[in-house]
C-alpha positions as CSV (number, residue, x, y, z in Angstrom):
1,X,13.9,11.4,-19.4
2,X,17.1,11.7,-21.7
3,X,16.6,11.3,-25.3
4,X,18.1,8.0,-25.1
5,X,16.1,6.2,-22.9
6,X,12.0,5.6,-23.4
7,X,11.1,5.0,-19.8
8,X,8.9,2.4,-21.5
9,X,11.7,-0.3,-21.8
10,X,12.4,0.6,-18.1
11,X,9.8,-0.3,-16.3
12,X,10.2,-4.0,-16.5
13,X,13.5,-3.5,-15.4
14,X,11.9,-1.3,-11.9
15,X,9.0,-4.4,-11.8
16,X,12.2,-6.6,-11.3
17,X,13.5,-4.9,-8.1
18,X,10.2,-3.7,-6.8
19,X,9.6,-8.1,-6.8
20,X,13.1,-8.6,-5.3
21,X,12.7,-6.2,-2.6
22,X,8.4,-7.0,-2.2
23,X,9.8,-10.8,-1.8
24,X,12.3,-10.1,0.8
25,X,9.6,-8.5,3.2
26,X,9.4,-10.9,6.3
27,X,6.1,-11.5,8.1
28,X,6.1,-8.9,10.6
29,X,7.2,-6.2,8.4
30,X,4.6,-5.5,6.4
31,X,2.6,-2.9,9.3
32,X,6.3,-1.1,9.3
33,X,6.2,2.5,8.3
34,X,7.8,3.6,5.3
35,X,9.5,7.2,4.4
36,X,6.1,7.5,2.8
37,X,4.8,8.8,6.4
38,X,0.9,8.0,5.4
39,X,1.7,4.2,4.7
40,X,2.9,1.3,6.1
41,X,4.9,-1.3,3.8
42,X,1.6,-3.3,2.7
43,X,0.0,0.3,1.9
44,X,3.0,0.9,-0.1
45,X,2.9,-2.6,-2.1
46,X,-1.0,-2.0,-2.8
47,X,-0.8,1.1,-4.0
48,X,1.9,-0.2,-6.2
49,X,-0.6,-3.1,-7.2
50,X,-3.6,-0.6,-8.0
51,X,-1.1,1.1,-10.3
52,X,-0.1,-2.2,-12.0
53,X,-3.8,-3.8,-12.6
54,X,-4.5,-0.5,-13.9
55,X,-1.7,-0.4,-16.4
56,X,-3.1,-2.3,-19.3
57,X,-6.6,-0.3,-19.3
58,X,-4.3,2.9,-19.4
59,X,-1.8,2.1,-22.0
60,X,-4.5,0.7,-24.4
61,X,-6.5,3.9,-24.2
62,X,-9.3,3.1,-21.9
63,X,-10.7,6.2,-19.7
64,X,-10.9,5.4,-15.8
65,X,-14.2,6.4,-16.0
66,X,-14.9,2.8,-18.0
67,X,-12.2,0.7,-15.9
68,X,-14.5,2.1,-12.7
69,X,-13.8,0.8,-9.3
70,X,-13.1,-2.3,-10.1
71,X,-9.8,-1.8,-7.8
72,X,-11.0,-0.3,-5.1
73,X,-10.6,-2.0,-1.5
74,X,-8.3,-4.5,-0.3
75,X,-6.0,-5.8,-3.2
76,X,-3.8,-7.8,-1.3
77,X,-6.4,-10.2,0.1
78,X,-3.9,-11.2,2.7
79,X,-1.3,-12.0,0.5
80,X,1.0,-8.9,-0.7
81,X,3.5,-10.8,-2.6
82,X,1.3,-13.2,-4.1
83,X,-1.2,-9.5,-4.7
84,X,2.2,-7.9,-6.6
85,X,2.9,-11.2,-8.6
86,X,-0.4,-11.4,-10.1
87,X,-0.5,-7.2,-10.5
88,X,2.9,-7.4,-12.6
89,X,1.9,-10.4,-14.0
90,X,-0.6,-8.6,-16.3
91,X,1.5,-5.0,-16.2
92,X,4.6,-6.4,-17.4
93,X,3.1,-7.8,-21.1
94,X,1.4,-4.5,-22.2
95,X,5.0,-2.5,-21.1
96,X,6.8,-5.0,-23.1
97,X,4.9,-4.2,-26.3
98,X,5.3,-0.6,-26.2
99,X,3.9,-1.0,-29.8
100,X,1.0,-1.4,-29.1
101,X,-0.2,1.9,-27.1
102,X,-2.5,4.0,-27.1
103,X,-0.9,7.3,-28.1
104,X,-2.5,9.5,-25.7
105,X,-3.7,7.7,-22.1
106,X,-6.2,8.7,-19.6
107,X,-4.9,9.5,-16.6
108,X,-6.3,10.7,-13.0
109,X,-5.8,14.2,-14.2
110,X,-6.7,13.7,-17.8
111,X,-5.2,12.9,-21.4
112,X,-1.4,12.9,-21.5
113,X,1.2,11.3,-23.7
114,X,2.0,7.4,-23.6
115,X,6.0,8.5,-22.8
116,X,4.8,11.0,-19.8
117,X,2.6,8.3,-18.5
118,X,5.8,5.8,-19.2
119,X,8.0,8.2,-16.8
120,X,5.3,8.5,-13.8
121,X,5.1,5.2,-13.9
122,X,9.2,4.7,-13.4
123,X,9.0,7.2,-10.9
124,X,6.6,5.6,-8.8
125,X,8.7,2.1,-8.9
126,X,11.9,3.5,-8.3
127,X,11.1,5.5,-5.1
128,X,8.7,2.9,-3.9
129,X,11.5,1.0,-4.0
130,X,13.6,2.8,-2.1
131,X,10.7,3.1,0.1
């Protein structure tokens, strides 16, 4: 990231167009493969909501040992825009008070910085969304 942008204040902005583009999905798309050659469109969009319920654990310093499995299995529940409504619905709050994190965040591969967690996080929106 540049100096002048915390990728913190972006990632609303990325939930926005990952919505607009997760909405426009029609009914018999969501089996389509993706550039992501492992996943179809719904793997895509649950992967995306596995990273978004695990946001606020992450960014207010909770180890994924404590969070668990709690979001393991099938997150969509056969709905994968209704799924991705309800997963930004609790991201979006704790990105929107950057404020209030945790310093240092636990991560699949251990402690890192709040800003390098912010940036991943970016990264995965924006090429899912081109995905």
């Amino acid at each position: 990231m540049s100096d002048t942008a915390d990728a913190r204040t972006l990632v609303p902005g990325a939930m926005d167009r990952v919505t607009a583009r997760v909405r426009a999905v029609g009914a018999g798309i969501w089996r389509a493969p993706t550039p992501c050659t492992e996943w179809a469109v719904r793997d895509l969009v649950s992967h995306l909501c596995f990273e978004h319920l695990w946001a606020p654990h992450v960014l207010a310093g909770t180890s994924m040992g404590v969070v668990g499995d709690r979001y393991d299995g099938d997150l969509l529940h056969g709905d994968p825009p209704g799924a991705w409504d309800l997963a930004v619905a609790r991201s979006r709050p704790v990105w929107a008070a950057t404020e209030d994190h945790a310093a240092r965040v636990h991560t699949s591969f251990g402690w890192i910085p709040v800003e390098e967690y912010a940036e991943q996080m970016l990264l995965d929106l924006t090429v899912h969304e081109w995905d």
